[in-house]
Structures are given as structure tokens and as C-alpha cells.
N, C-alpha and C positions, 0 to 999 in steps of 0.2 A: 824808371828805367825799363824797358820793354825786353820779356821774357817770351821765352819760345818753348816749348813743347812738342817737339815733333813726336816722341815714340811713345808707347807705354811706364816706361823703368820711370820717367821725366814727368808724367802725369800719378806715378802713385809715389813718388818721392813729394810732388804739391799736395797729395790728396792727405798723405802724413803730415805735412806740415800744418795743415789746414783741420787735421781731426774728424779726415770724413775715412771712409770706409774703404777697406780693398775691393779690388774687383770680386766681383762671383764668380765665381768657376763658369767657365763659357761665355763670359760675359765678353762683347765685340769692345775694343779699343774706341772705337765711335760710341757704343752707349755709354761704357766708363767715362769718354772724357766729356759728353754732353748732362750728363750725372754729377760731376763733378764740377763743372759752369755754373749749371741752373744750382748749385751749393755754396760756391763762393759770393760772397755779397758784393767782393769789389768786383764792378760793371767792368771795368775795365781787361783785371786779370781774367775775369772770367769767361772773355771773349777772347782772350791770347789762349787760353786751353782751348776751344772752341773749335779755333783757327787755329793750334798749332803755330803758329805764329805768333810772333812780338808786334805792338802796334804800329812800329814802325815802316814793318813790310806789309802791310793790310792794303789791297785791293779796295777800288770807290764799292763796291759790291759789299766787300767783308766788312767797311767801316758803317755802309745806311744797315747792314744785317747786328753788328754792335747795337746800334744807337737804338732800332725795335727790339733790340733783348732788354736792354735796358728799359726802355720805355716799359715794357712789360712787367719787369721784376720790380720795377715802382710800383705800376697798376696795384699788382696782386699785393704787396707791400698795404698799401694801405689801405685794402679790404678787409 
């Protein structure tokens, strides 16, 4: 099912559920929620935080910029 994310309240209600951390004080909504991607392991969710978007509304841009996140967090995975 494809979730969305658009504001902050919606990214630290995931980051709870998930066991990651509040923002830091000053901390920009773009770094929280790219903080919060590169921390969730599903590839998938973690580009719907990303994008603010559910994968269903992703741009051909948004989905080859998924698919090199992922490639990546594999990469580094099994270094």
C-alpha cells in the first residue's frame, strides 16, 4: 500500500514507529526526512519518505532516483 509523507508531524510519527530518532533542534525537514530513508531498510518505504510521496504518484525521475538508492543501500550492505 503506498504511503505519503508530505509534512514533518507524518515523518516523525514514521521515524517512531521505526525506532529512529527526533529531529535536532534546527534540524531542516529535508535533512530529517533524508536521515530517515537512508535508516529504513525497506527500499521501497524509504523512498516514499524521500519523495514525500506514495509510489504510486512517483515521477519516471523519482522511480530510476529509487531504484539508485537502492542499488546503493545494497552496495554498502554487503561491504
Amino acid at each position: 500500500m503506498p504511503m505519503s509523507f508530505p509534512d514533518m508531524e507524518s515523518l516523525i510519527r514514521m521515524g517512531e514507529m521505526l525506532h529512529f530518532r527526533k529531529p535536532y533542534e534546527g534540524e531542516s525537514e529535508r535533512d530529517y526526512r533524508n536521515a530517515l530513508a537512508d535508516f529504513d531498510p525497506d527500499t521501497v518505504e524509504a523512498h516514499e519518505i524521500r519523495t514525500g510521496k506514495g509510489w504510486d504518484q512517483w515521477n519516471e525521475s523519482e522511480q530510476l532516483t529509487g531504484l539508485v538508492h537502492a542499488f546503493d543501500k545494497k552496495k554498502d550492505a554487503s561491504l
